[in-house]
N, C-alpha and C positions, 0 to 999 in steps of 0.2 A: 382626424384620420384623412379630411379631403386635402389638406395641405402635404401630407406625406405622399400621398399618391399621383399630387401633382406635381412633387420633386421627383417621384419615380418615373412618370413619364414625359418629364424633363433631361433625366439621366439616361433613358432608353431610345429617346429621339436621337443623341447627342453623337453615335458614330453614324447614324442616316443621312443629321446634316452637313458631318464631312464629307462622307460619299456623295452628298450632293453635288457639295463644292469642291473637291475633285474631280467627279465630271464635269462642272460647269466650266472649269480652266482646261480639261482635257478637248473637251468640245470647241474652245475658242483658239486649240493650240492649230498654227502654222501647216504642220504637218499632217494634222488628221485632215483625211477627206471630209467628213462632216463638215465640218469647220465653213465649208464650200458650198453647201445646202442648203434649201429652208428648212427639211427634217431636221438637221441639225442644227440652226436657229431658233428653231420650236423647243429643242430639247432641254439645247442650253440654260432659256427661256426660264422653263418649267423649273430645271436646278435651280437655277439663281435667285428664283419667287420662294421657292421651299423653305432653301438656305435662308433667305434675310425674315422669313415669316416665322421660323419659327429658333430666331436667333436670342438666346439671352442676354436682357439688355440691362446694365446698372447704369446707376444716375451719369446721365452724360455732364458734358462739361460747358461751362458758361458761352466760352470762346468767343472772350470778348474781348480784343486786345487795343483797341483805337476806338474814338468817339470825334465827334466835329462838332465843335463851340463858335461860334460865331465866325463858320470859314477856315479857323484854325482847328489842324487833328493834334490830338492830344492820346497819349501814351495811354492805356489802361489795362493796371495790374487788380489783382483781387488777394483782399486781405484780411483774413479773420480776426475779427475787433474781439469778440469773446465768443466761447465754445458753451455750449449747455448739452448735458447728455443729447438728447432732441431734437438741437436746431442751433445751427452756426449760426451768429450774426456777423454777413459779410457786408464786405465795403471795397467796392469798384471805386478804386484809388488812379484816378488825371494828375499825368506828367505831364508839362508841366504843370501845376496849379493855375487854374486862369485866374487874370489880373484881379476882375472882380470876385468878389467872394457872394458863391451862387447858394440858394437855400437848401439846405440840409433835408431830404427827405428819406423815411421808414418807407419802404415797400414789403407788406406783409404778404407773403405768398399764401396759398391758398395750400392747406394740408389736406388734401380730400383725391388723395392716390397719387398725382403726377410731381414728378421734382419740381425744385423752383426754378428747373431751367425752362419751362415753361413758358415762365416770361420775359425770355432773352431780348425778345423785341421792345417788351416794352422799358428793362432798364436800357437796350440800346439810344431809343430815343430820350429818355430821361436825361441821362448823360451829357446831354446838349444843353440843357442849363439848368443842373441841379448836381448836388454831392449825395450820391443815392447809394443806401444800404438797403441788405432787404434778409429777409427770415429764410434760411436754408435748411427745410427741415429734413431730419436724417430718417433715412429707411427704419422703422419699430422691429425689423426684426435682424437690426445687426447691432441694437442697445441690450445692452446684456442687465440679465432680470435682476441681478442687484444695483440697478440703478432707479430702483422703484415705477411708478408707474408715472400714466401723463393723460388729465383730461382736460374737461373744458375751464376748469377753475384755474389750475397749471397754466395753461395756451393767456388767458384774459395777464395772468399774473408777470407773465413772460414777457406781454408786447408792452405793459407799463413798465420791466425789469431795462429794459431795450431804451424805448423811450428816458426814463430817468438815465441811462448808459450814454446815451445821446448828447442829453442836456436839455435844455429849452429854448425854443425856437425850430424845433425840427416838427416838420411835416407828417403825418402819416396818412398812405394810401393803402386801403385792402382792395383786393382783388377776385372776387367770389366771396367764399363760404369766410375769410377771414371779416369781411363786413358785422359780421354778429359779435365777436370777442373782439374786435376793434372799437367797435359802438360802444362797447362795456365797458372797453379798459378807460377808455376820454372818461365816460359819464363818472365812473370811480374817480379818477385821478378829479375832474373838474369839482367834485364832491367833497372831495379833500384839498380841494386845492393847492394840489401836485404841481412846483416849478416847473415842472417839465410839463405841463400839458401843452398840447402841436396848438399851433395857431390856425391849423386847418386841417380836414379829414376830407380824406377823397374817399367814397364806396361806389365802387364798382361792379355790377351785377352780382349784389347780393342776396340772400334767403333774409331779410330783415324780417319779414312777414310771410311765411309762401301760402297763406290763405288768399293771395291775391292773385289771380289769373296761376291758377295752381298747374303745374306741369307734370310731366310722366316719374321724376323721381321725387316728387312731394309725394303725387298720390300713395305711389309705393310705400313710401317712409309712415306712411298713415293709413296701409293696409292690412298693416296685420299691428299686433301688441309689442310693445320691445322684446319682451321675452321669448317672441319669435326670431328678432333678430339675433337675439344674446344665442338661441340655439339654432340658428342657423348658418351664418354667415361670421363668427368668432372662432377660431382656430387657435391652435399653439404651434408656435415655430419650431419647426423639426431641429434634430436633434445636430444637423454640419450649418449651423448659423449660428454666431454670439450673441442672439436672443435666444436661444432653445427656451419653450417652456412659454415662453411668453405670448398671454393672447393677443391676438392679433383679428385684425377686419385686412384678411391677404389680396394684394395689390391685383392677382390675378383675378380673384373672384369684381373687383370693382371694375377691371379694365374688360371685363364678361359684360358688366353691366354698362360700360361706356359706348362699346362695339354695337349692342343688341338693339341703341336706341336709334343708330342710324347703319344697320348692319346689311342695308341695298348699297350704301353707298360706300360701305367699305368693299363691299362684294365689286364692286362697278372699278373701284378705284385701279385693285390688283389686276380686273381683266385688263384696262388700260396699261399697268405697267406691261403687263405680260406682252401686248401688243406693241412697246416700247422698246422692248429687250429685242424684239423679234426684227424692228425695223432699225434697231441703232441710236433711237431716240437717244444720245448718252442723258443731254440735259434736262430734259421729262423724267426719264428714269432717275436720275440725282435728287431732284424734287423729290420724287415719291418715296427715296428712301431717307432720306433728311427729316421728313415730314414723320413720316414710322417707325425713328430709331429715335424718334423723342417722345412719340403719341404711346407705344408700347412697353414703355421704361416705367413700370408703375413703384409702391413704395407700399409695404404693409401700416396699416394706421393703428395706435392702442387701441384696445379693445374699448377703454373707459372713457376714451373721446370720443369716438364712434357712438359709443351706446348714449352717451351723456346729451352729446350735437341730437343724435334721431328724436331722443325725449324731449328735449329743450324747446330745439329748435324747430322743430316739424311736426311732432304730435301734441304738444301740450303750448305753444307760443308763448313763452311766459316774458320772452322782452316786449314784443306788443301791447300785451295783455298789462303791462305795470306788474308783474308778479316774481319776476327770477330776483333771485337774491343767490352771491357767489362769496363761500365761508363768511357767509352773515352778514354782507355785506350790499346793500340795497342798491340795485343798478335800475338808475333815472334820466335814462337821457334826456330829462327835463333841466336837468340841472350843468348841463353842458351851454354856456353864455359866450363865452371869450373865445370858442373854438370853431370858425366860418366851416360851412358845411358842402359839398360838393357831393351828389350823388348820380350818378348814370349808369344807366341804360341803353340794350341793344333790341330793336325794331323785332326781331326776330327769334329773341332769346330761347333757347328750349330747352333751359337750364332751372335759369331766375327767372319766370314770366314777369311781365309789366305789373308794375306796381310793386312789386315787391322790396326792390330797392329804396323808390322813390316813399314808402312807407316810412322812413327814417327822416325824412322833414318834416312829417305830422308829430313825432317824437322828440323830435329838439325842438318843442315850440318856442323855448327862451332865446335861443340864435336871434338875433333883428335882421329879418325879411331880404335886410339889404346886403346881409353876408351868408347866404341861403344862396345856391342853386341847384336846377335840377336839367341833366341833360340826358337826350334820348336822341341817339343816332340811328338814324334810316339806314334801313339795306345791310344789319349784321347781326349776326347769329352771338352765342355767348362768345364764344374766342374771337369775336372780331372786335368785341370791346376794348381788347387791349393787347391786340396783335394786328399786323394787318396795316392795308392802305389806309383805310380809314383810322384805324386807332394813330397811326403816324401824322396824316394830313389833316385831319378835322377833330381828334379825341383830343389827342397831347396838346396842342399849341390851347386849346381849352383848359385846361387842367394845367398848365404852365403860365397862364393868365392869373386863373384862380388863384394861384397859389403866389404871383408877385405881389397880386392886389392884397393878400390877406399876411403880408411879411409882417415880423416883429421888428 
């Protein structure tokens, strides 16, 4: 019922925010004396905050059409390698091909509300010397309910379907919350000794362990019983979406829970713009809507990954613990050898606290020490892991290291 109601007052905003935006192009027009004002600088102001705050946002777009290889730019197109109900696996395709032939890397996006454009910056710097695909997962409520369902057994089963797609000798990097069914999918495939296992894994501020330096959505996750979450926070897609029916954990209710943990500084942010708008700031105010028409673009998640990940992974830790087993099948990140391991961390996280990532090298103990690292960057918060100055000047050319030294 809370998803129908929050399509109803979605649809009943929906002519207030063109009267916004009406006024706010009335107020800037030539001819009105406003126009001439600060009152009507203010007002303008006030539209134009309305309009973009409370503007409906679907999955933006990569918008990434050029990259720069050793000095030289190169063309790039994006092109769907294979379609899964779920999740595209794309590939950001360089015209021309550079001379050398650069290592092939998986980019597993993080499924935990935001698209994969998320991490525009970080396939941008990729690009510079790698052939990089990554996991583009689709909005749960516009996969329609005869397309069955998708949890964590599906997700592990998927990035091994991806990888063997790939071939052997390809990289893979997760990014958050994919570190847990990336850790799985290696230890399975290295278990089976799957051709295709990467020759390297990069985990990036993930929940490997969140018993370690535990933060504001660990506790949560282990404040009440699941079957709190299964009736709390689980919805069915209304009835004008190609999921209708289908449960859902709705992108709004998560992007509530995003906002609420730094919700001074979101408050801080809009009085800045509004003081932007009012001074002409164009380039500030660009920033700050750039920055909110990608942070507000959420995406509904299965209900059966959601509830699967909260049990798994946050209340019962059964990868730490030696205990998850995925359709009977024993996941040992002990038995990952052949696979160099790369794990980092942000000084500041308040996402993944410390240690939690770096938990994942006390689990691949059979890696030898000398193709084991562990990196923890000063001065950034979780999205600075792998956005950002820092992820640009000091993460990537790390992890671009890594990954030459650990080539097939």
């Amino acid at each position: 019922m809370l998803y129908q109601l929050h399509e109803l007052h979605r649809a009943a905003l929906t002519p207030i925010r063109f009267a916004a935006e009406a006024s706010h192009r009335s107020l800037h027009h030539p001819l009105n004396p406003l126009s001439y004002l600060p009152a009507g600088w203010a007002l303008a102001a006030a539209c134009d905050l309305f309009e973009h705050s409370t503007r409906h946002r679907p999955r933006p777009d990569f918008n990434i059409d050029a990259a720069d290889s050793d000095g030289s730019p190169l063309a790039v197109t994006e092109e769907v390698v294979e379609r899964h109900p779920f999740c595209d696996l794309l590939h950001f395709k360089r015209e021309p091909a550079p001379a050398a032939p650069n290592s092939r890397v998986l980019i597993v996006a993080p499924m935990s509300g935001h698209f994969a454009t998320l991490l525009r910056g970080t396939v941008t710097t990729m690009l510079a010397e790698h052939d990089v695909f990554i996991t583009d997962w689709k909005n749960a409520r516009d996969v329609p309910l005869a397309e069955g369902g998708f949890d964590l057994d599906d997700y592990i089963d998927l990035v091994i379907h991806f990888l063997a797609t790939l071939g052997p000798g390809t990289h893979v990097m997760a990014v958050c919350q994919p570190s847990v069914p990336v850790l799985a999918a290696v230890a399975l495939m290295a278990a089976e000794k799957h051709p295709a296992t990467p020759p390297s894994m990069i985990l990036m501020g993930g929940p490997v362990d969140t018993r370690l330096s535990p933060t504001t959505p660990n506790k949560l996750a282990t404040s009440h019983p699941l079957a709190w979450f299964e009736n709390t926070v689980i919805h069915h897609v209304p009835f004008n979406h190609a999921g209708f029916m289908r449960r859902v954990y709705p992108g709004f209710l998560q992007l509530t829970g995003f906002m609420s943990m730094n919700f001074d500084r979101h408050v801080d942010a809009h009085v800045r713009q509004f003081h932007h708008l009012i001074q002409g700031d164009g380039e500030s105010a660009a920033a700050h809507r750039a920055f909110y028409d990608e942070y507000l673009a959420v995406m509904d998640l299965p209900a059966e990954y959601y509830l699967q990940t909260v049990d798994i992974v946050f209340q019962r830790h059964l990868l730490p613990d030696g205990k998850w087993e995925s359709r009977g099948r024993k996941i040992d990140p002990s038995a990952i050898e052949r696979t160099a391991l790369m794990t980092i961390e942000g000084e500041f996280d308040d996402i993944s606290g410390f240690g939690q990532t770096l938990a994942a090298q006390d689990l691949c103990k059979r890696i030898p020490r000398s193709r084991r690292l562990h990196y923890l960057q000063a001065g950034v918060g979780h999205y600075g892991v792998f956005n950002g100055s820092k992820w640009r000047k000091e993460i990537s050319p790390r992890v671009a290291a890594f990954i030459r030294a650990n080539e097939r």
